[in-house]
C-alpha positions in Angstrom: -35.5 10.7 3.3 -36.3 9.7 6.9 -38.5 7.0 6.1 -35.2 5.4 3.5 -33.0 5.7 7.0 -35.4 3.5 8.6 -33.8 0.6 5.9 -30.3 1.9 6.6 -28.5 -0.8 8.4 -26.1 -0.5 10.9 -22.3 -1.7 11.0 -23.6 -5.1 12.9 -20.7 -7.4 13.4 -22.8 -9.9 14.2 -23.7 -9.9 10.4 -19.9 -9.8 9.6 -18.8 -13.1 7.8 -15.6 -12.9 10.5 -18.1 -13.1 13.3 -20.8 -16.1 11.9 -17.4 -17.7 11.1 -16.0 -17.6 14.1 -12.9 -15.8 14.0 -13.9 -13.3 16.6 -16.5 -13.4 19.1 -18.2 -10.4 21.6 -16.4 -9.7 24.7 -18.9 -10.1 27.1 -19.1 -13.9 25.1 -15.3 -14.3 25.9 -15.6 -13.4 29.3 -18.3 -15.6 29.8 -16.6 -18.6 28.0 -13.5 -17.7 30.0 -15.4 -17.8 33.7 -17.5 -20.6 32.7 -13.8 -22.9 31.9 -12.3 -22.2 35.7 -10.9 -18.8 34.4 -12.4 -16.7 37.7 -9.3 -13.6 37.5 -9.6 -11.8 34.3 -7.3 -9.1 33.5 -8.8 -6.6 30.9 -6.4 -4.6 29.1 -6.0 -1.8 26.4 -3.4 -2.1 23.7 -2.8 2.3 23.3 -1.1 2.8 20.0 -1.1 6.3 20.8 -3.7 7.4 18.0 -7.0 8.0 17.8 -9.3 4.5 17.9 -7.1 3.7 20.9 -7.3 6.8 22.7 -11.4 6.9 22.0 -11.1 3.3 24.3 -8.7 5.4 26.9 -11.1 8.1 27.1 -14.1 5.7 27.9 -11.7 4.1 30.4 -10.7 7.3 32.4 -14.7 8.2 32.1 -15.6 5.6 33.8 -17.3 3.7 31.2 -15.2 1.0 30.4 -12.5 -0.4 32.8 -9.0 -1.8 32.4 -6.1 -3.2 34.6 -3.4 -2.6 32.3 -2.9 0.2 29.8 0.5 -0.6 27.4 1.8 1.2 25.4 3.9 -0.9 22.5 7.1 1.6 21.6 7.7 0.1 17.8 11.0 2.2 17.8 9.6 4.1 14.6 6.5 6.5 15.7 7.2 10.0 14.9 7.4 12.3 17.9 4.2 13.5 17.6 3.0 10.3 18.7 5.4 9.8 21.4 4.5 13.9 22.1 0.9 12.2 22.1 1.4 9.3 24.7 2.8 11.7 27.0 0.0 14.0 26.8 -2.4 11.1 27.3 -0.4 10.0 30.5 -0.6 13.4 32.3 -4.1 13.5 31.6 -4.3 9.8 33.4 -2.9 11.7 36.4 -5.5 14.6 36.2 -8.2 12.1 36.6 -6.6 10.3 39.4 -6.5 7.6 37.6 -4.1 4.7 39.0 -4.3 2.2 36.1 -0.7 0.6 35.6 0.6 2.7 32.6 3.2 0.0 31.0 5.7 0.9 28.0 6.8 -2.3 26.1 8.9 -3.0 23.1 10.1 -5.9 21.2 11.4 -8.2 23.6 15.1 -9.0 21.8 14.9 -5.4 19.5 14.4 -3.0 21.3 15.0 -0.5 19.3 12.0 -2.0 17.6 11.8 -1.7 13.6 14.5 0.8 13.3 16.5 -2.0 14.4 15.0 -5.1 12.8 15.6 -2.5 9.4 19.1 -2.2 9.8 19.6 -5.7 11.2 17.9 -6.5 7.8 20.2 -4.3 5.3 23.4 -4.9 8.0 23.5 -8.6 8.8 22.6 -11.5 7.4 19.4 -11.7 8.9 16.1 -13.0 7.0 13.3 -11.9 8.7 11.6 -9.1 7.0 8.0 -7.9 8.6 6.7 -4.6 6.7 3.6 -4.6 3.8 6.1 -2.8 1.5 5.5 -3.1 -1.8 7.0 -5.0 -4.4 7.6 -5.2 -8.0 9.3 -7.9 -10.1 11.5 -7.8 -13.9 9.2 -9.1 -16.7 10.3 -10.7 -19.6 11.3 -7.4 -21.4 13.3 -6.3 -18.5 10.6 -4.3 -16.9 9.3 -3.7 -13.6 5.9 -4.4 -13.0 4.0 -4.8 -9.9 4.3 -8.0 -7.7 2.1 -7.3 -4.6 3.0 -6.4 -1.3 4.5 -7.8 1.9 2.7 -9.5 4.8 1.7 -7.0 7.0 3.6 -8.7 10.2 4.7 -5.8 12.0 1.7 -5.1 14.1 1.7 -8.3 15.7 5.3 -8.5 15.9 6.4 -5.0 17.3 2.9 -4.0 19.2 0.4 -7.1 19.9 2.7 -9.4 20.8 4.8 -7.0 23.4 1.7 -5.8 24.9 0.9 -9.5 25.8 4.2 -10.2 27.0 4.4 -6.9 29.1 1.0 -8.1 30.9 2.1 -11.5 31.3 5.0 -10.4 32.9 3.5 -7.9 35.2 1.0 -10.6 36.6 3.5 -13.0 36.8 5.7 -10.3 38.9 2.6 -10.0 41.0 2.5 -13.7 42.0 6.0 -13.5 42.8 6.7 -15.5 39.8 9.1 -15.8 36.8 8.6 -15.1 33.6 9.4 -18.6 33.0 6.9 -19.9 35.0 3.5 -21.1 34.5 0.3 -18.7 34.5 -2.0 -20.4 37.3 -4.7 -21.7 35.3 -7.3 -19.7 36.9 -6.2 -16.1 35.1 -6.6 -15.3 31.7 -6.3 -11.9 29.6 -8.5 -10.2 27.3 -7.0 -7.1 25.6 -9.1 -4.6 24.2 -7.5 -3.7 20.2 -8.4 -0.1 18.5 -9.3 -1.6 15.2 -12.6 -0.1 13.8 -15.7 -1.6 12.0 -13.7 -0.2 9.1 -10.8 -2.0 9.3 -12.9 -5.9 11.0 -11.0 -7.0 7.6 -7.7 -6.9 10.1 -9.4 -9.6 12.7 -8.0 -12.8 12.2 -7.9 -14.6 15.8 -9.3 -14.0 19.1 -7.3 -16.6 20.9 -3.4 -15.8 21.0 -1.2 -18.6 19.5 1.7 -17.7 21.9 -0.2 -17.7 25.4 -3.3 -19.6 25.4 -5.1 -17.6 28.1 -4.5 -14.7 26.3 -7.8 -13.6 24.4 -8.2 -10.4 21.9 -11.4 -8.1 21.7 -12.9 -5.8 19.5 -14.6 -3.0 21.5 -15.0 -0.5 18.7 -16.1 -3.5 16.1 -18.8 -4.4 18.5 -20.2 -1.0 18.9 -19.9 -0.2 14.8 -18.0 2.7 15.1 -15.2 3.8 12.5 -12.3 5.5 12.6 -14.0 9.0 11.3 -16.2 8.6 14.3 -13.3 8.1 16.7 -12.0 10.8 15.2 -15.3 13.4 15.6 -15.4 11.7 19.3 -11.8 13.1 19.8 -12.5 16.9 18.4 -15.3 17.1 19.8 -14.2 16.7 23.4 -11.2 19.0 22.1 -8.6 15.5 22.6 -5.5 15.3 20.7 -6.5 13.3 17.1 -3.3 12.7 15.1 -3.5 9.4 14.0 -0.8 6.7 15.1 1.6 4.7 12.6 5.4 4.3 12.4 6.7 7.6 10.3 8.1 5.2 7.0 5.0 3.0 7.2 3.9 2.1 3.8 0.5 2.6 4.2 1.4 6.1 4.1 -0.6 7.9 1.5 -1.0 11.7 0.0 -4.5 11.8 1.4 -4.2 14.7 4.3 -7.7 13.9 5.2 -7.6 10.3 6.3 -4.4 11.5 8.3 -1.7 9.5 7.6 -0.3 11.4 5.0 3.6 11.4 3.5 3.8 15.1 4.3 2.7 15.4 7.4 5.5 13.4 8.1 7.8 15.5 5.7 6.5 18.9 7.2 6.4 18.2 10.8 9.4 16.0 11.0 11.7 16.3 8.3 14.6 14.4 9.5 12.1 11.2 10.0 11.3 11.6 6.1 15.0 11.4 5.1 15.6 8.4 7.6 12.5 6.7 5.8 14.1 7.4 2.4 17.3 6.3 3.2 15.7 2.9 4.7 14.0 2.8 1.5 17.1 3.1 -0.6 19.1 0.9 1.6 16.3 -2.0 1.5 16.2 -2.2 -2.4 20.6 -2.0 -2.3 20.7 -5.3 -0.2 17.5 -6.9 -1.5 19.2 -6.5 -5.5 22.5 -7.5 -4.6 21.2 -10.8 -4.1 21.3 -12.1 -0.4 18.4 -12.2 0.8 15.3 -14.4 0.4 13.1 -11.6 -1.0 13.8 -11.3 -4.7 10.9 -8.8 -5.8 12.3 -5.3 -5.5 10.2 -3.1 -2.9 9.3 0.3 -2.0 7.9 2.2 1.0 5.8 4.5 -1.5 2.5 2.8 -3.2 3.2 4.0 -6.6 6.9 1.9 -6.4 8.7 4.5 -6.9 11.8 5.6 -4.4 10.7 8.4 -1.5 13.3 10.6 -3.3 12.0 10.6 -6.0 8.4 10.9 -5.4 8.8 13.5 -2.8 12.3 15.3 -4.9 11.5 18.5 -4.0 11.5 18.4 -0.7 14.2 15.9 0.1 17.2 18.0 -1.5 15.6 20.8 0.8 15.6 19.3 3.9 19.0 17.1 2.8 20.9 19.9 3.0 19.3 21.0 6.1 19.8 17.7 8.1 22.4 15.7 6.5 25.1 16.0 9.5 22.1 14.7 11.9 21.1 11.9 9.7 24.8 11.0 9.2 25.2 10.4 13.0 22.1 8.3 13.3 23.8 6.3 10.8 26.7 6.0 12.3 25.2 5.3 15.5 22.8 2.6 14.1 26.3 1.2 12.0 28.0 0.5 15.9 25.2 -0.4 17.8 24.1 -3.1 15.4 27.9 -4.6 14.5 28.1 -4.8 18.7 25.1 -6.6 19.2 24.9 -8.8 15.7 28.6 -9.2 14.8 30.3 -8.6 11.3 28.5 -6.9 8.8 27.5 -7.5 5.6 28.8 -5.4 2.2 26.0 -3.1 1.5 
């Protein structure tokens, strides 16, 4: 047995077909590309989701092993409060080290109320846009669903990567005494440090940002071959908080409590997120079957296409009846703040 571990390879990225192809490189390469072209102040940032890859990097950074000038947080508008619970927890510990790293929350820079809003925007107004992996089916021939795929999976960039490079970019620029609509001085460039795993290297797909040129992504965890069970193991073992971070209707969701992004913790722990996500599920198949909008398959947040409601029956007529007044005035709230902001509404 020991002598077969000798042939076991590691997670190299440098074996990775996204690597010899160029779609990533090393950090220490980037930096070195970066001072080698003029680019002599580089900020090094961490993109905290809140979870666990994330907070590993955090950890290493208030241990002194790795170092960052910004740490932002990206508020999507749709963790569960566990998360948020989370962030908060991770914040005081900043303060227990002394640590005196800007800690910066960003969101969406024209939704704020990130996807909750983009969602009702979606189902309210006439608005196009749609950036969740949900997935889809389409009507065969015989009148049948059948499956048709799922959605781009745009919402990380849209509602986290991108406002964590806009929340740096403004902060430097702030520094200079300079407006957001100003140049960067062509001497300072960015490279952010993003939580995804050796696991998930499928998710690269750029190192170079396409909105701000001198902004440049890294792969920390990637480069060292770790995965997102070993993050996890890093976190228990130093008795660090491990729940793992994602919006509470995301579709990728499963019924695995293991790999910790599981429907019911969600239901369980906050069971007035599960009936928002079921009505948003509901809602989004109403507006996309009536016909005006550009999507024409017919999606679902849960992987078997099938409505929440259903799936999970049981349990929403339980906690319905529990929370329908509360969910009724988040509606309503969400119904006036999004006919103020967008204008006339659409029949739904």
């Amino acid at each position: 047995m020991d002598q077969l571990k000798l042939f076991e390879q590691p997670n190299d990225y440098t074996q990775h077909k996204k690597y010899i192809n160029g779609v990533f490189k090393s950090k220490d390469d980037l930096i070195n590309d970066l001072r080698n072209n003029g680019k002599q102040n580089i900020y090094r940032v961490l993109s905290f989701g809140g979870g666990t890859q994330s907070a590993h990097l955090l950890e290493d950074h208030l241990q002194g092993k790795i170092h960052y000038d910004f740490i932002v947080f990206a508020d999507t508008g749709a963790e569960p409060q566990f998360i948020h619970e989370q962030v908060a927890w991770w914040q005081d510990r900043q303060k227990q080290f002394n640590n005196r790293t800007p800690f910066i929350i960003a969101t969406h820079n024209s939704m704020e109320g990130g996807l909750e809003e983009m969602l009702h925007r979606y189902i309210l107004t006439d608005y196009q846009r749609f950036q969740m992996p949900v997935y889809c089916n389409t009507i065969n021939e015989d009148g049948q669903e059948v499956k048709a795929g799922i959605m781009p999976r745009q919402c990380t960039v849209d509602f986290k990567i991108v406002p964590v490079k806009q929340a740096v970019r403004r902060a430097v620029l702030g520094r200079l005494n300079r407006t957001t609509k100003q140049k960067m001085p062509d001497n300072i460039a960015f490279v952010i440090d993003i939580g995804f795993s050796y696991d998930e290297i499928n998710r690269i797909s750029l190192q170079q940002s396409p909105q701000f040129k001198y902004i440049y992504l890294a792969y920390p965890l990637v480069e060292q071959g770790l995965t997102t069970q070993d993050s996890i193991k890093f976190l228990q073992d130093n008795q660090l908080p491990e729940k793992r971070s994602r919006c509470y209707f995301c579709p990728f969701n499963c019924d695995k409590p293991e790999i910790g992004m599981d429907w019911a913790e969600i239901i369980h722990e906050e069971p007035l997120s599960f009936l928002k996500a079921c009505y948003f599920d509901t809602m989004l198949r109403n507006v996309v079957l009536n016909g005006g909008k550009r999507i024409k398959s017919i999606p679902y947040f849960h992987y078997s296409r099938r409505p929440l409601a259903e799936v999970y029956a049981a349990e929403y007529s339980y906690y319905f009846r529990q929370y329908e007044s509360e969910l009724s005035k988040w509606i309503g709230e969400w119904l006036d703040k999004i006919e103020q902001k967008y204008g006339q509404l659409i029949p739904v």
